[in-house]
C-alpha positions as semicolon CSV with decimal commas, in nm:
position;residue;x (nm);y (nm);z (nm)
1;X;7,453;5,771;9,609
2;X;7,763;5,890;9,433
3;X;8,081;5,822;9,586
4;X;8,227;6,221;9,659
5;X;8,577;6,265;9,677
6;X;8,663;6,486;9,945
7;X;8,979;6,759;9,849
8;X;9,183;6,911;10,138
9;X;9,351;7,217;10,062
10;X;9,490;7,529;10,261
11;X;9,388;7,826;10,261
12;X;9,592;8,081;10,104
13;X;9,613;8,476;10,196
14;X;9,815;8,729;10,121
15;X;9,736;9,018;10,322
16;X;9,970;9,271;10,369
17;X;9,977;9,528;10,653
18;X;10,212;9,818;10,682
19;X;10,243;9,941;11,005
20;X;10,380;10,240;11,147
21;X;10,429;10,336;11,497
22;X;10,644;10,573;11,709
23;X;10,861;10,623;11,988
24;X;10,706;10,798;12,348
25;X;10,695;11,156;12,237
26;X;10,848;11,081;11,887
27;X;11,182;11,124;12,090
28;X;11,443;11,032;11,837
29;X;11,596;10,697;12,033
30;X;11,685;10,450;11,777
31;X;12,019;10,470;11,751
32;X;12,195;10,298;11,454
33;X;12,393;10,075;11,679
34;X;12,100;9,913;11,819
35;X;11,856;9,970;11,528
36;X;11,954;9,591;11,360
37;X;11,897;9,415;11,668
38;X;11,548;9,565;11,726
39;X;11,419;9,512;11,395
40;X;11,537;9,135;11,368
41;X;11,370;9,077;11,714
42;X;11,070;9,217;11,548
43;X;11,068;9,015;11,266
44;X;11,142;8,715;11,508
45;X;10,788;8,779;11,671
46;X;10,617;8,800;11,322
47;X;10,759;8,492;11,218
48;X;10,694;8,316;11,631
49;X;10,292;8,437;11,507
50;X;10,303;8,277;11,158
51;X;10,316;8,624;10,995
52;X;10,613;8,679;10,722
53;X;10,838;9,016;10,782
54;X;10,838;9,148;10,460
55;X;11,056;9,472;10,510
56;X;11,097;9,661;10,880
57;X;11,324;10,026;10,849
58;X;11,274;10,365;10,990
59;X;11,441;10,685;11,192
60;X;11,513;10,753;11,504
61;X;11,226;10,827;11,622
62;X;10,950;10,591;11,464
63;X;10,941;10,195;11,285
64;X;10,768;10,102;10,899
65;X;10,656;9,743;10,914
66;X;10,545;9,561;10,613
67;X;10,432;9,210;10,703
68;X;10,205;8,948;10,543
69;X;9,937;8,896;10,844
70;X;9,816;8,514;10,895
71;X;9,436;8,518;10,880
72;X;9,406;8,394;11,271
73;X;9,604;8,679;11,405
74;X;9,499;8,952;11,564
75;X;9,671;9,284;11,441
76;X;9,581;9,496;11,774
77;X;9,730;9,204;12,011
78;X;10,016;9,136;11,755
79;X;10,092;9,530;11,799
80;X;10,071;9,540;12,153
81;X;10,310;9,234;12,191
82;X;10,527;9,375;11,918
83;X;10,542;9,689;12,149
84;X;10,589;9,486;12,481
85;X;10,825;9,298;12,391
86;X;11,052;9,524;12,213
87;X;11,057;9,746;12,533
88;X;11,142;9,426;12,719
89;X;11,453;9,320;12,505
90;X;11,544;9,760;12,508
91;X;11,550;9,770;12,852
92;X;11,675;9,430;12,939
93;X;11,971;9,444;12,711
94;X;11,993;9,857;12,743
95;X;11,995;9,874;12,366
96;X;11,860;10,203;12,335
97;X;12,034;10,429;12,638
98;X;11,722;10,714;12,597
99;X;11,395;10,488;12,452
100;X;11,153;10,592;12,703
101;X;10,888;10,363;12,528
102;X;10,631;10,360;12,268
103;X;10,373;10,614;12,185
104;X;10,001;10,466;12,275
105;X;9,878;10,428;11,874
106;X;9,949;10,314;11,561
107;X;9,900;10,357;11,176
108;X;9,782;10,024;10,971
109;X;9,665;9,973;10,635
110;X;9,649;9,688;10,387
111;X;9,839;9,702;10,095
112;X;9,782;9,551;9,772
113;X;10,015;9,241;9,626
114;X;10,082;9,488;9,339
115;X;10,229;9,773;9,556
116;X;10,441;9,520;9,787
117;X;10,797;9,612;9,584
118;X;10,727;9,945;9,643
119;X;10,618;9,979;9,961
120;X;10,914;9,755;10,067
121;X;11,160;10,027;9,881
122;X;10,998;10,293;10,050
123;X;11,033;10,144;10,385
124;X;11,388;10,050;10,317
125;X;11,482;10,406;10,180
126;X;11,323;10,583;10,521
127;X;11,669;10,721;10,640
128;X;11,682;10,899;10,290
129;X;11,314;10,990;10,286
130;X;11,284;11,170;10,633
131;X;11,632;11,420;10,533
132;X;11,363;11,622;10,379
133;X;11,033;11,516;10,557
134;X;10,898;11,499;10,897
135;X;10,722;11,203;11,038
136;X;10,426;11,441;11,079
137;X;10,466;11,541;10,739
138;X;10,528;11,172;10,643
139;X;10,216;11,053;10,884
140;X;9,976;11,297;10,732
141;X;10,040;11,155;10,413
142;X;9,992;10,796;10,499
143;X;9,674;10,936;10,700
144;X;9,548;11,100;10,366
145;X;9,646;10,744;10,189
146;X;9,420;10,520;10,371
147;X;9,147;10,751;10,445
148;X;9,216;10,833;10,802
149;X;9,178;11,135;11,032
150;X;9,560;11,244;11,066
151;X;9,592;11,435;11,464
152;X;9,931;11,559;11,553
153;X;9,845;11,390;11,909
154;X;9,862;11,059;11,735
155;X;10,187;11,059;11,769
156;X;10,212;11,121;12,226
């Protein structure tokens, strides 16, 4: 019998998830002053879960997420602790004086390696964007984008 060499390698993924996802009521609670701190905490629970931040931006009253998702991770429970903990640091450091939470859902879809740049320049160009669009305007497109059923009560 033939001696077989046996190769180790690693897997390698790239998939890419932008996320969107609102405050309670889409009340408009981000304020700029505490807008930097949120979003690096966020990207410090991507990176605690092995996932890579690629770009995190938004409004007052909603957060854009693109991030690289590692294969072992779930995306519901990496939401949900996104959410949790987030509310945690808000309230604990009373970085947001109004947040009154998170709305209940969420809008994900994958993204191709080929749209990354742009999706990252959209997300970083969202205080631009929403001067002249809504986030239900905004959410209906992304909706229409990846094929889902856009409800204004989505956003509660």
């Amino acid at each position: 019998m033939a001696n077989k060499q046996i190769i180790n390698t690693m897997s390698k993924t790239a998939i890419y998830i932008h996320l969107v996802f609102a405050t309670k009521n889409r009340e408009r609670t981000i304020f700029p002053e505490g807008k930097d701190r949120l979003y690096s905490y966020i990207a410090g629970i991507l990176k605690n879960k092995n996932c890579h931040p690629c770009a995190i931006g938004g409004t007052r009253d909603h957060v854009h997420i693109l991030l690289d998702l590692h294969p072992a991770v779930s995306l519901s429970t990496l939401v949900r602790e996104i959410k949790t903990s987030t509310n945690g640091l808000i309230r604990q450091e009373r970085l947001l004086s109004h947040f009154d939470g998170w709305g209940e859902g969420y809008y994900a879809g994958s993204i191709s390696p080929a749209h990354k740049s742009q999706c990252e320049e959209y997300i970083g160009n969202q205080e631009e964007h929403h001067k002249s669009r809504s986030i239900e305007d905004e959410m209906e497109k992304i909706a229409s984008r990846y094929g889902f059923c856009y409800h204004v009560n989505d956003w509660k």
